[in-house]
ZABA-874558 format. One line per field, with one value per residue: residue number from 1; residue in three letters; x, z, y of N, C-alpha, C in turn. Coordinates in nm, 4 decimals. Each point is the difference from the previous one (the first is absolute). Example, Ala and Ser with C-alpha at 12.3 -4.5 7.8 and 13.67 -1.06 7.14 Angstrom:
<pts>
num = c(1,2)
residuo = c(ALA,SER)
n_u = c(1.3190,-0.0350)
n_w = c(0.7800,-0.0720)
n_v = c(-0.5690,0.1050)
ca_u = c(-0.0890,0.0820)
ca_w = c(0.0000,0.0060)
ca_v = c(0.1190,0.1190)
c_u = c(0.0900,-0.0770)
c_w = c(0.0000,0.0730)
c_v = c(0.1200,0.1090)
</pts>
This chain:
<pts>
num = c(1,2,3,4,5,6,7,8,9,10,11,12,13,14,15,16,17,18,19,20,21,22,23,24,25,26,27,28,29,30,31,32,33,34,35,36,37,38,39,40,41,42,43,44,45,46,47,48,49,50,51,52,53,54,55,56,57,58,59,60,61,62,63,64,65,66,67,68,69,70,71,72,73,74,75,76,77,78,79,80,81,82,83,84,85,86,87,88,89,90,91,92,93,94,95,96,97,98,99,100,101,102,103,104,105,106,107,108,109,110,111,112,113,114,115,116,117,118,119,120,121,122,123,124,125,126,127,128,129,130,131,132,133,134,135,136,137,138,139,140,141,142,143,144,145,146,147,148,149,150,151,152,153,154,155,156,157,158,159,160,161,162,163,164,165,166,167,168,169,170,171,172,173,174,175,176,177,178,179,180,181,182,183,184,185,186,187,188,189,190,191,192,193,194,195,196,197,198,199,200,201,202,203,204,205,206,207,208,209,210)
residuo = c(UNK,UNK,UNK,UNK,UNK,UNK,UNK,UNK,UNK,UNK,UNK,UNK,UNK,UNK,UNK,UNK,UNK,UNK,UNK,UNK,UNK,UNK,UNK,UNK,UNK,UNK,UNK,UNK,UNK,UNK,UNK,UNK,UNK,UNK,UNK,UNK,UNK,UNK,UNK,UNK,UNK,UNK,UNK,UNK,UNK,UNK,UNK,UNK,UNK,UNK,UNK,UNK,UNK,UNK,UNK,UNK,UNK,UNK,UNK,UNK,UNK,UNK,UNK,UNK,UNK,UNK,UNK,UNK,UNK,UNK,UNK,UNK,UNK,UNK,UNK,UNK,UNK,UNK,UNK,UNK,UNK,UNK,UNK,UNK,UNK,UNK,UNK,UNK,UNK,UNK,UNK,UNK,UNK,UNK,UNK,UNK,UNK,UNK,UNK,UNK,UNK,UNK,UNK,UNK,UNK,UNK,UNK,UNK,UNK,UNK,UNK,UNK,UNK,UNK,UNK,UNK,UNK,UNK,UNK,UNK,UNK,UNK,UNK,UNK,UNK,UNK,UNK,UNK,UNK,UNK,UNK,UNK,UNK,UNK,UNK,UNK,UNK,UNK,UNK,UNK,UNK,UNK,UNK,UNK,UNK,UNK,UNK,UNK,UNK,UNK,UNK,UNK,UNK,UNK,UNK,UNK,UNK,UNK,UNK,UNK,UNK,UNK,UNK,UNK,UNK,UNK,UNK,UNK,UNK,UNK,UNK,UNK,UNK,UNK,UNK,UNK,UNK,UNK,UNK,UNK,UNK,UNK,UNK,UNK,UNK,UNK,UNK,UNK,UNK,UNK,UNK,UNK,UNK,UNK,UNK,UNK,UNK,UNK,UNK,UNK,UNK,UNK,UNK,UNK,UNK,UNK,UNK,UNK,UNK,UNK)
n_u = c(-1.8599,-0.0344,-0.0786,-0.0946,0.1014,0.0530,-0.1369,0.0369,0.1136,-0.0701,-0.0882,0.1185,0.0195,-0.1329,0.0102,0.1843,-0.0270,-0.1316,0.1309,-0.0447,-0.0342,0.0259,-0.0214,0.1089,-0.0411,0.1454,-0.1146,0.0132,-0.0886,0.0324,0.1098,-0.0257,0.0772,-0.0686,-0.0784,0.0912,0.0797,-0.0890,-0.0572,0.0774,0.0609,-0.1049,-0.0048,0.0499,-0.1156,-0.0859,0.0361,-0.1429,-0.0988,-0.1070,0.0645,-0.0907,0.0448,-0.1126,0.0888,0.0816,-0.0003,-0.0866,0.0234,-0.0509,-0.0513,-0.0969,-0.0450,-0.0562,-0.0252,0.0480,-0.0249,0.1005,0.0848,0.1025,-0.1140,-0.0858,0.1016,0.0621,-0.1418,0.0489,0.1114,-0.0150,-0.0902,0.0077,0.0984,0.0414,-0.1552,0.0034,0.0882,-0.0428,-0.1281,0.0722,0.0835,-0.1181,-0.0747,0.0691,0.0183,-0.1221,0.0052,0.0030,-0.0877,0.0721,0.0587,-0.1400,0.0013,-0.0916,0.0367,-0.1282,-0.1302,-0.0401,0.1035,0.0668,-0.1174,0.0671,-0.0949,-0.0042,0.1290,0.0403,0.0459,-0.0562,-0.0436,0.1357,0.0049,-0.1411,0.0310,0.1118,-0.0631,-0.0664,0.0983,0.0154,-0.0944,0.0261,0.1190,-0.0074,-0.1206,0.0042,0.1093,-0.1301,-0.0728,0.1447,0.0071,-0.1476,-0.0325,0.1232,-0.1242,-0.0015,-0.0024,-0.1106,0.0512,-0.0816,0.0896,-0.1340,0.0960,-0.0664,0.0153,0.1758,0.0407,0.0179,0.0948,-0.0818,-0.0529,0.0652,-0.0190,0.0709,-0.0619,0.0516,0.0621,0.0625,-0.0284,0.0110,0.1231,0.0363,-0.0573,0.0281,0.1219,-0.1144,0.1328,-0.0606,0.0580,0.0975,0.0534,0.0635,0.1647,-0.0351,-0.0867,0.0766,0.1104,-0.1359,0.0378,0.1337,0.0339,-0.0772,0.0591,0.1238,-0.1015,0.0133,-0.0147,0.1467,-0.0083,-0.1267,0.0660,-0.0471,0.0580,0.0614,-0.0480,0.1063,-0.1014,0.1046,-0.0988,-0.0384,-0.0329,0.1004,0.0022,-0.0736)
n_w = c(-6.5547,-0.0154,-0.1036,-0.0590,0.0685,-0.0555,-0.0041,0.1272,-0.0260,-0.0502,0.0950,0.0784,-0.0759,0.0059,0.1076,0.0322,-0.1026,0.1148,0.0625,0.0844,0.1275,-0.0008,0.1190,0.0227,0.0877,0.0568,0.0515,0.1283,-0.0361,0.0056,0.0203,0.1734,-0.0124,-0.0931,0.0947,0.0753,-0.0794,-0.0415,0.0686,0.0491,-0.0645,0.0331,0.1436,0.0204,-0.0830,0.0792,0.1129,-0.0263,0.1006,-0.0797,-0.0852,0.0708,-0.0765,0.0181,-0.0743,0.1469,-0.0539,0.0664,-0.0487,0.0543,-0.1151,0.0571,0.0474,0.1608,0.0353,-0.0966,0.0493,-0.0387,0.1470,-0.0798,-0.0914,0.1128,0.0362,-0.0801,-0.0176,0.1286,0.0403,-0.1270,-0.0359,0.1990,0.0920,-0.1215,0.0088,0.0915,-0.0287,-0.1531,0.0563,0.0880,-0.0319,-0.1484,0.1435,0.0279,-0.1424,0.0115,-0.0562,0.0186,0.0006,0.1544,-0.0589,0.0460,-0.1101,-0.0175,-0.0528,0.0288,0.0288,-0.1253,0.0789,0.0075,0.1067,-0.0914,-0.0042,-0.1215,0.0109,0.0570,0.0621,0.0457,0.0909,0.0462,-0.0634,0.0090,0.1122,-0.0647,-0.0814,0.0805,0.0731,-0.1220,-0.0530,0.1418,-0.0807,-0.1030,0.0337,0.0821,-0.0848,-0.0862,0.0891,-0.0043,-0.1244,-0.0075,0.1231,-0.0268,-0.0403,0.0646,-0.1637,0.0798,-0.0927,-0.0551,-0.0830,-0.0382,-0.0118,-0.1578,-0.0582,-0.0004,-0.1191,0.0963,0.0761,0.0510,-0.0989,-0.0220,-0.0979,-0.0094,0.0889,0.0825,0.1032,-0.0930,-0.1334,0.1027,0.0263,-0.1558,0.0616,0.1421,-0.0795,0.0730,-0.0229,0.0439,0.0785,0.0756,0.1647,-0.0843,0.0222,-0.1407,0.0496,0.0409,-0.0679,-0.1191,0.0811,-0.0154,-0.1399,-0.0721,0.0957,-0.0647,-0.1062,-0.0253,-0.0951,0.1068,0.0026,-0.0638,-0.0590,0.0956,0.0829,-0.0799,-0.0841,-0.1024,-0.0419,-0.1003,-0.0535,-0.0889,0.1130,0.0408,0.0508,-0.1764)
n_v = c(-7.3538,-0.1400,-0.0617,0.0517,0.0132,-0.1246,-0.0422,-0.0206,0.0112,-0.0399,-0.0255,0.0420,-0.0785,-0.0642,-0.0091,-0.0192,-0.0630,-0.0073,0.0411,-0.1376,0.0327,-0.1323,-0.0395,-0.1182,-0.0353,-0.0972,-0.0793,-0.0444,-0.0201,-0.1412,0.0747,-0.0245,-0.0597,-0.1113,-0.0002,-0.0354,-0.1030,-0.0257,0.0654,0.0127,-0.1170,-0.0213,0.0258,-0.1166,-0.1002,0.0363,-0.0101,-0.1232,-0.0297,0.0070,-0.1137,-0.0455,-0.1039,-0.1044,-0.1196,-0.0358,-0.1042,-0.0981,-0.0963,-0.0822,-0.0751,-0.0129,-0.0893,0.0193,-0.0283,-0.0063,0.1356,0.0488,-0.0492,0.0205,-0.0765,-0.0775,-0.0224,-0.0186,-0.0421,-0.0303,-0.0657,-0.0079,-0.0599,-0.0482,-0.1026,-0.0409,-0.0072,-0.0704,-0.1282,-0.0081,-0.0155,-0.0884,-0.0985,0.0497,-0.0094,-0.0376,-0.0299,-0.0760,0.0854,0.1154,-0.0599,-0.0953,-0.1227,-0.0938,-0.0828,-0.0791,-0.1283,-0.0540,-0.0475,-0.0345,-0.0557,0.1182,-0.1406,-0.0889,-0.1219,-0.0279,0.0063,-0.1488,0.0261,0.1941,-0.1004,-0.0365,0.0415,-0.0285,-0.0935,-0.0490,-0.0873,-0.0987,-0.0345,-0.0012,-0.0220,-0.0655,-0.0370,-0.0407,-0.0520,-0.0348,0.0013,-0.0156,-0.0693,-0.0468,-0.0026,0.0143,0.0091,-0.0911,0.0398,-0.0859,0.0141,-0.0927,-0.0476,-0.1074,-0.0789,-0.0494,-0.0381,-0.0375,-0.1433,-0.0021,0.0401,-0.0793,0.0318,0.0431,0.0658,-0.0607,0.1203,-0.0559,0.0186,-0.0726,0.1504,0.0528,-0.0999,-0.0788,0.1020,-0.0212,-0.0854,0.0516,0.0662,0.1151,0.0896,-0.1354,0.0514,-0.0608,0.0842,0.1183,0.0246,0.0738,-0.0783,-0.1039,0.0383,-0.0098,-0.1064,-0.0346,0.0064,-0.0396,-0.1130,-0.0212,0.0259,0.0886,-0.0845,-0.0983,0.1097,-0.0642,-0.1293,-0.0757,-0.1044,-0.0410,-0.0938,-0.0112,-0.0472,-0.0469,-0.0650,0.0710,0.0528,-0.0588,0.0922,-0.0095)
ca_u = c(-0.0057,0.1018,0.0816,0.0155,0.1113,-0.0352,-0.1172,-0.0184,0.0827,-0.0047,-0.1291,0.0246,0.0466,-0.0608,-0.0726,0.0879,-0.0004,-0.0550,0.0531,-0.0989,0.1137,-0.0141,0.0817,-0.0378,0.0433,-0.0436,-0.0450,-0.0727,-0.1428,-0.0556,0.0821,0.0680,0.1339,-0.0646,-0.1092,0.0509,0.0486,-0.0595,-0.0041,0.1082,0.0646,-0.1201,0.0111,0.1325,0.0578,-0.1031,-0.0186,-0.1349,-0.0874,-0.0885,-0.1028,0.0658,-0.0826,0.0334,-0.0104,0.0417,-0.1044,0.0455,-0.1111,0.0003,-0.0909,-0.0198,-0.1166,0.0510,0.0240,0.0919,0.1237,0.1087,0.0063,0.0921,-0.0883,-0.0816,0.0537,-0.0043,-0.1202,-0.0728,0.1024,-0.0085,-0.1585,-0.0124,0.1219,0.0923,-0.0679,-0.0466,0.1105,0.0711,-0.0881,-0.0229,0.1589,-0.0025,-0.1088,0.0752,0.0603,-0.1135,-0.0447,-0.1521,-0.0588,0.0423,-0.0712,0.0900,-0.0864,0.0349,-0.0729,-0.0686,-0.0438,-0.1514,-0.0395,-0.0595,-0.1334,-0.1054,0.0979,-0.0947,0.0413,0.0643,0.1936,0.0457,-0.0141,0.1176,-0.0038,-0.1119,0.0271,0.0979,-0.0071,-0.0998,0.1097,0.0527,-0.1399,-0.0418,0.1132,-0.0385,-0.0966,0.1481,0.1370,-0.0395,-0.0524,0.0872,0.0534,-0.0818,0.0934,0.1297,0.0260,0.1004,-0.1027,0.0547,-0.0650,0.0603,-0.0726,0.0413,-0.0075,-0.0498,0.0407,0.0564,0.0649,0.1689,0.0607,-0.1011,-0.0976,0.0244,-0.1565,0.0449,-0.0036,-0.1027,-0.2085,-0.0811,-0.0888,-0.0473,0.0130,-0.0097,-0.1408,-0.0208,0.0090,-0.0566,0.1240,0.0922,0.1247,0.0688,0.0532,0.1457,0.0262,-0.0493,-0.1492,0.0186,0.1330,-0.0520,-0.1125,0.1038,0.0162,-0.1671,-0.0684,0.1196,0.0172,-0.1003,-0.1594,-0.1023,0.0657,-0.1178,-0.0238,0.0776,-0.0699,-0.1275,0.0814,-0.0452,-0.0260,0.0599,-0.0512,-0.0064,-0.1271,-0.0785,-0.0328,-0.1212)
ca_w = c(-0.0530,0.0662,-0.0671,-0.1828,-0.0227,-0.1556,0.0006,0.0986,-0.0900,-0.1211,0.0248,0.0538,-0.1408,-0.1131,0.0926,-0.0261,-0.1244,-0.0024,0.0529,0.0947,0.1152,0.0357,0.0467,0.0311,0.1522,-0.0115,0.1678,0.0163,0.0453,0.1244,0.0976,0.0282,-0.0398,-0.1057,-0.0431,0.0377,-0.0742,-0.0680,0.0046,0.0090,-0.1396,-0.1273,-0.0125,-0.0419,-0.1601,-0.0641,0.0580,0.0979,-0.0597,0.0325,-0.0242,0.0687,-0.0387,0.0782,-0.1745,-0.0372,0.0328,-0.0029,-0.0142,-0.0019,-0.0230,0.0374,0.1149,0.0860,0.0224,-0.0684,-0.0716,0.1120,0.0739,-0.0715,-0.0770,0.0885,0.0557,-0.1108,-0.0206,0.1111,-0.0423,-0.1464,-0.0437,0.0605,0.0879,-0.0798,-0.0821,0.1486,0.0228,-0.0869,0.0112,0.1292,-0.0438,-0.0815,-0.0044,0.0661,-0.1066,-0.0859,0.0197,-0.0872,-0.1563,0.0067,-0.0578,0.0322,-0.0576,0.0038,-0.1273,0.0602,-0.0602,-0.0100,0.0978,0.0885,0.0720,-0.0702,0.0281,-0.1489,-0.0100,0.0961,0.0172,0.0158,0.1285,0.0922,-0.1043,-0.0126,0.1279,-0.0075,-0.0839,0.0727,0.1156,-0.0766,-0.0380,0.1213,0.0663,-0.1368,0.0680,0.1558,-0.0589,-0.0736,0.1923,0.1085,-0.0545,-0.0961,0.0921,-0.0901,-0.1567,-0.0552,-0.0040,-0.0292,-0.0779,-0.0782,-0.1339,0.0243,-0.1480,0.0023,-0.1070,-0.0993,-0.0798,0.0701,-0.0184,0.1043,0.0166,-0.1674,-0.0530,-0.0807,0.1457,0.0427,0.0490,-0.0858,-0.0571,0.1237,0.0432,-0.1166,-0.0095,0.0454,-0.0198,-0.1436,-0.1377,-0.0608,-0.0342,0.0661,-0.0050,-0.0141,0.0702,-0.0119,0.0831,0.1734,0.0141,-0.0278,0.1401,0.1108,-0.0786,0.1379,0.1485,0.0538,-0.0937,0.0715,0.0015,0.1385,0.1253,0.0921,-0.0070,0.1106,0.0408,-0.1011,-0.0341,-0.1467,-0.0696,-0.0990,-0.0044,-0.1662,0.0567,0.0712,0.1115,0.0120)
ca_v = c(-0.1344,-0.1260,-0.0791,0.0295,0.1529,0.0789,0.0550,0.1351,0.0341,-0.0046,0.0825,0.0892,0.0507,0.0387,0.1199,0.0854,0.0443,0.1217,0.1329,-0.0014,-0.0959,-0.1273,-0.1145,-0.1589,-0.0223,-0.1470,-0.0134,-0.0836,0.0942,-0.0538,0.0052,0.1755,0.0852,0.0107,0.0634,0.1609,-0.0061,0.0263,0.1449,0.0570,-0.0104,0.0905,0.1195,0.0273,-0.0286,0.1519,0.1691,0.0361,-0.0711,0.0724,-0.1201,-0.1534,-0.0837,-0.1413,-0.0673,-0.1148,-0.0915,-0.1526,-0.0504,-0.1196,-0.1074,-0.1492,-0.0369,0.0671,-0.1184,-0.0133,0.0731,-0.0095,0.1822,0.0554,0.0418,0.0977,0.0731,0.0282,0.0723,0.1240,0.1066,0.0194,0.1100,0.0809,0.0690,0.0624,0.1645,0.0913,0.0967,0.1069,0.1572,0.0726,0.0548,0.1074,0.1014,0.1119,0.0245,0.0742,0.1336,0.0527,0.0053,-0.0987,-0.0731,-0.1926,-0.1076,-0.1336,-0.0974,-0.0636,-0.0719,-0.0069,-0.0583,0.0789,0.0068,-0.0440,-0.1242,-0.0553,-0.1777,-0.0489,0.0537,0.0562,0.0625,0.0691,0.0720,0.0956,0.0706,0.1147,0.1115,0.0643,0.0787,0.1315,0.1086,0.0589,0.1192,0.1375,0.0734,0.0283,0.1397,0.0858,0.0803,0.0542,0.0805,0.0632,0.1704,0.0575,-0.0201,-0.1150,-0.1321,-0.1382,-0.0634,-0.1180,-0.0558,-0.1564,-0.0874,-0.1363,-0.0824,0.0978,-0.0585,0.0208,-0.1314,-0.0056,-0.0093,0.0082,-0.0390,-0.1197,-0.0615,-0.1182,0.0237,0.1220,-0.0049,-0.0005,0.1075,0.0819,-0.0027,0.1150,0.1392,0.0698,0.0207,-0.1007,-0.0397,0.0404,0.1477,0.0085,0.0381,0.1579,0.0543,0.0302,0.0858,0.1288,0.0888,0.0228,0.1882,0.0692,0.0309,0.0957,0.1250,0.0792,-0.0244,-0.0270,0.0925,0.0077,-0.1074,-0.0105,-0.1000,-0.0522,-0.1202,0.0668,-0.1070,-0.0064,-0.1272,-0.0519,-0.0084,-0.1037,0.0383,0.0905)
c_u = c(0.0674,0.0985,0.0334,0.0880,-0.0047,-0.1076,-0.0021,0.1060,-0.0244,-0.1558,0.0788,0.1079,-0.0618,-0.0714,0.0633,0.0195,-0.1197,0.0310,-0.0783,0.1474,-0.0258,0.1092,-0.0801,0.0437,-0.1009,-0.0618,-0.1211,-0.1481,-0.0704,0.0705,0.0157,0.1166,0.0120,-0.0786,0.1077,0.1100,-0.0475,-0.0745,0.1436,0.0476,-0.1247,0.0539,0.2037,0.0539,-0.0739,-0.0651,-0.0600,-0.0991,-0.1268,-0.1474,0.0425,-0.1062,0.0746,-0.0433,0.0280,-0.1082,0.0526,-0.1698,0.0465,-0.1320,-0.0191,-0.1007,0.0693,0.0609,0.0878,0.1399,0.1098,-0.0112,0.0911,-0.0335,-0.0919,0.0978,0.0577,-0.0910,-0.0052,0.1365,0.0300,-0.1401,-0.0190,0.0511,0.0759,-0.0527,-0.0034,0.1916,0.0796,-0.0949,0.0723,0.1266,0.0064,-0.0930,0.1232,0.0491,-0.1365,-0.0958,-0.1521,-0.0099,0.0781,-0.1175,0.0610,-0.0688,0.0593,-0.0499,-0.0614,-0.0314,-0.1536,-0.0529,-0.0147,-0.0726,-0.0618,0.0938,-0.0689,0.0493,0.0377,0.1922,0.0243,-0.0430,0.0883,0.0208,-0.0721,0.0082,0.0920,-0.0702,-0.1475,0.0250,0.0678,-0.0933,-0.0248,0.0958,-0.0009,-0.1458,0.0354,0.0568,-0.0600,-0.0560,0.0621,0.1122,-0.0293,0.0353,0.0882,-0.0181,0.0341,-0.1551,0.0641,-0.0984,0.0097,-0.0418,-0.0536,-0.0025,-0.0726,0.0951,0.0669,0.1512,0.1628,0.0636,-0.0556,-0.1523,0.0059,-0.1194,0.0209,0.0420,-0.1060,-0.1761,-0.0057,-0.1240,-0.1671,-0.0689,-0.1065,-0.1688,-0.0872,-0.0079,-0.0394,0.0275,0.0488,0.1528,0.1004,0.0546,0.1236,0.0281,0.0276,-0.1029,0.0181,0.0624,-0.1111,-0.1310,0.0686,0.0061,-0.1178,0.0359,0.1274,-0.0221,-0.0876,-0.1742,-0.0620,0.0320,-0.1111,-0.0434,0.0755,-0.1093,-0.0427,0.0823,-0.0652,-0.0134,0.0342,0.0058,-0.0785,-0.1868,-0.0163,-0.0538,-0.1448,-0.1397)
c_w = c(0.0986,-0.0643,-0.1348,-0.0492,-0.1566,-0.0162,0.0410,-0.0562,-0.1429,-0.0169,0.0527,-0.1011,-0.0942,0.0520,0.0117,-0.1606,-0.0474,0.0655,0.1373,0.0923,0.0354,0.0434,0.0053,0.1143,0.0097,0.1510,-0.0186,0.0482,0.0971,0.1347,0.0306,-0.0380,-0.1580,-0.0592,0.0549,-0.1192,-0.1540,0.0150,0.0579,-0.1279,-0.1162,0.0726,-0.0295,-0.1167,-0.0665,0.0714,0.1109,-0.0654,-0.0220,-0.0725,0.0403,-0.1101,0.0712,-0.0391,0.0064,0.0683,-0.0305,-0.0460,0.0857,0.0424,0.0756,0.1012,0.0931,0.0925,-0.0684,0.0184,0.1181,0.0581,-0.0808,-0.1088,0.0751,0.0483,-0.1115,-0.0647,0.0619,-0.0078,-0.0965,0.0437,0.0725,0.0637,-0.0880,-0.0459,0.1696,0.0139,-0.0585,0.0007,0.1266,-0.0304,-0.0744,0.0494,0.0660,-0.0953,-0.0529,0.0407,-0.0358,-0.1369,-0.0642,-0.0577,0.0557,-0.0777,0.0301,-0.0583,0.0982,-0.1509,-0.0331,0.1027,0.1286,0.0747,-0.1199,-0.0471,-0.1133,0.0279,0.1082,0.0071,-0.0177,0.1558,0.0094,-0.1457,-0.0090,0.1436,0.0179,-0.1036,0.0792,0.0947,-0.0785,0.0123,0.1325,0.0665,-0.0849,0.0771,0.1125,-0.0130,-0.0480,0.0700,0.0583,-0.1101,-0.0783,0.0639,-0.0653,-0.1541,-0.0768,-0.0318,-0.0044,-0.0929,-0.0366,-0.0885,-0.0346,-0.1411,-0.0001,-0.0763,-0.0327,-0.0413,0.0667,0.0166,0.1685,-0.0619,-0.2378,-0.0860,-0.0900,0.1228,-0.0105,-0.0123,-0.0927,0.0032,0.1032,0.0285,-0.0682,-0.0277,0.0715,-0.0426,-0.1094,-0.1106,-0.0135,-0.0269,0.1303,-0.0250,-0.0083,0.1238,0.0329,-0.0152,0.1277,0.0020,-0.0069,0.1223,0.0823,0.0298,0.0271,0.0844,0.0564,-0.0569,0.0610,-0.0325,0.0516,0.1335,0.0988,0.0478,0.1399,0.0414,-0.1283,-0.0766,-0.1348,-0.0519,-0.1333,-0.0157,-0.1345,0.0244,0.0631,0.1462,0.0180,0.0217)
c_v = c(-0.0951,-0.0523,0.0740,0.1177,0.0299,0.0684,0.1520,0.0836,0.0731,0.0891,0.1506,0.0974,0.0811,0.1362,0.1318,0.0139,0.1084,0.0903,-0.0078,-0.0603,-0.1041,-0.0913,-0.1378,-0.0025,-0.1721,0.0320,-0.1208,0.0614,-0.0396,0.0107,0.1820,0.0397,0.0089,0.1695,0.1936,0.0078,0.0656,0.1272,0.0468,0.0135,0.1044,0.1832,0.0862,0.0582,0.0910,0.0866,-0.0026,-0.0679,0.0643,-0.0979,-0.1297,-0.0981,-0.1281,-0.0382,-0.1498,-0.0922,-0.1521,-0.0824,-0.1596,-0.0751,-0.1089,-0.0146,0.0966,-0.2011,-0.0792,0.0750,-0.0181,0.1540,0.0347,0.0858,0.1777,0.1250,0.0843,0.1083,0.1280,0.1068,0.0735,0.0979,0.0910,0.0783,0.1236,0.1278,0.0848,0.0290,0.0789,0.1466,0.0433,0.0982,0.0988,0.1035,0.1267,0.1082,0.1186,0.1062,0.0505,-0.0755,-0.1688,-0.1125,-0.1280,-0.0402,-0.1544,-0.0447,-0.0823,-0.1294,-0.0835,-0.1180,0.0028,0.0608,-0.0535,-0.1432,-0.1231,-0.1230,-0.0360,0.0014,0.0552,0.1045,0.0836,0.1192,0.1115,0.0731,0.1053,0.1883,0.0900,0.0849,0.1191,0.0710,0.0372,0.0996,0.1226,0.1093,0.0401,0.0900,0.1053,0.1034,0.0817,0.0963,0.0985,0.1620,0.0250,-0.0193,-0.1308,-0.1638,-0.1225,-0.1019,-0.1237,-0.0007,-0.1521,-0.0552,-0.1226,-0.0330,0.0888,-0.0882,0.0147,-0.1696,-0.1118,-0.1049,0.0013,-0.0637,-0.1279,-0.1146,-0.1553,0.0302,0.0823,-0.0206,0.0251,0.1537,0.0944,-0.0413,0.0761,0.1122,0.0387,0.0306,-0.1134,0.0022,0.0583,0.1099,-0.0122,0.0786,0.1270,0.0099,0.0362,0.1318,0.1274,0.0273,0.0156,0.1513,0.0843,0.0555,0.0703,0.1520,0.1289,0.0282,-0.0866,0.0327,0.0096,-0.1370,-0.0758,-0.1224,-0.0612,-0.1200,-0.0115,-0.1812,-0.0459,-0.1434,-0.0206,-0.0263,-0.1572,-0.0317,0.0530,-0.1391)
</pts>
């Protein structure tokens, strides 16, 4: 986590209340010493790593012409920099039968409205490093995967949001994804009934993508 320690705290609680090992380790994701922080502190606090998920993400809105470099820069460190430097830092950790997922996104090579160039780019640059890794790690057993969410109910993107309504005309189930939709393809693709699944980017979008 960065900022939300209670959160992260309190998620790592509930995890050790299932007799499971869990630490909070604060790091910045967009930063190298960030990103070694954070796998160091994960294999400290529990042993070893053997599932990498790359979860954190940024959204920012607006024309591309409009936005500030702070914003952009922002974008690219967060979505992208941060998933190439926290895999590089955990592949050392992961073994036979190793798992990377990343949360990509339904915009991902695919672009409906106007302000979200620098966004979809980032998340397009995911899906190209996810096929890449998956190449070069598939010899050691180890899949790389994403997941891309559409419309889902967080404090990002809240179905009681400006654009819901907007959103929610698209998707087939009519209704935005919770955040144990995402969590349950996460689980998929770390579990061993997808031990055959590699290169591939799991679509979790309520069908609006169809």
């Amino acid at each position: 986590y960065e900022k939300s320690a209670d959160k992260a705290e309190a998620v790592a609680a509930e995890i050790r209340a299932l007799g499971r090992k869990a630490v909070a380790v604060q790091a910045d994701a967009g930063s190298t010493e960030g990103a070694r922080a954070a796998v160091d502190g994960a294999v400290a606090g529990i042993g070893g790593i053997d599932i990498l998920v790359n979860n954190a993400g940024i959204s920012r809105q607006g024309l591309f012409a409009d936005q500030s470099l702070e914003d952009i820069d922002a974008l690219l460190n967060v979505n992208i920099r941060g998933v190439v430097l926290t895999t590089h830092a955990a592949l050392p950790h992961l073994g036979e039968g190793g798992r990377i997922i990343s949360i990509s996104s339904v915009l991902a090579g695919r672009v409906p409205f106007p302000g979200v160039s620098v966004y979809s780019a980032t998340k397009s640059a995911l899906e190209a490093f996810t096929l890449g890794l998956s190449r070069e790690l598939g010899p050691r057993g180890i899949t790389v995967n994403t997941v891309r969410p559409g419309a889902t109910d967080t404090d990002m993107n809240p179905a009681d949001g400006p654009q819901a309504a907007a959103m929610l005309s698209g998707i087939s189930l009519g209704r935005y994804g919770q955040p144990q939709d995402i969590a349950s393809a996460v689980a998929f693709l770390a579990g061993p009934g997808a031990s055959f699944i590699t290169g591939t980017s799991l679509l979790v979008d309520g069908g609006a993508g169809a």
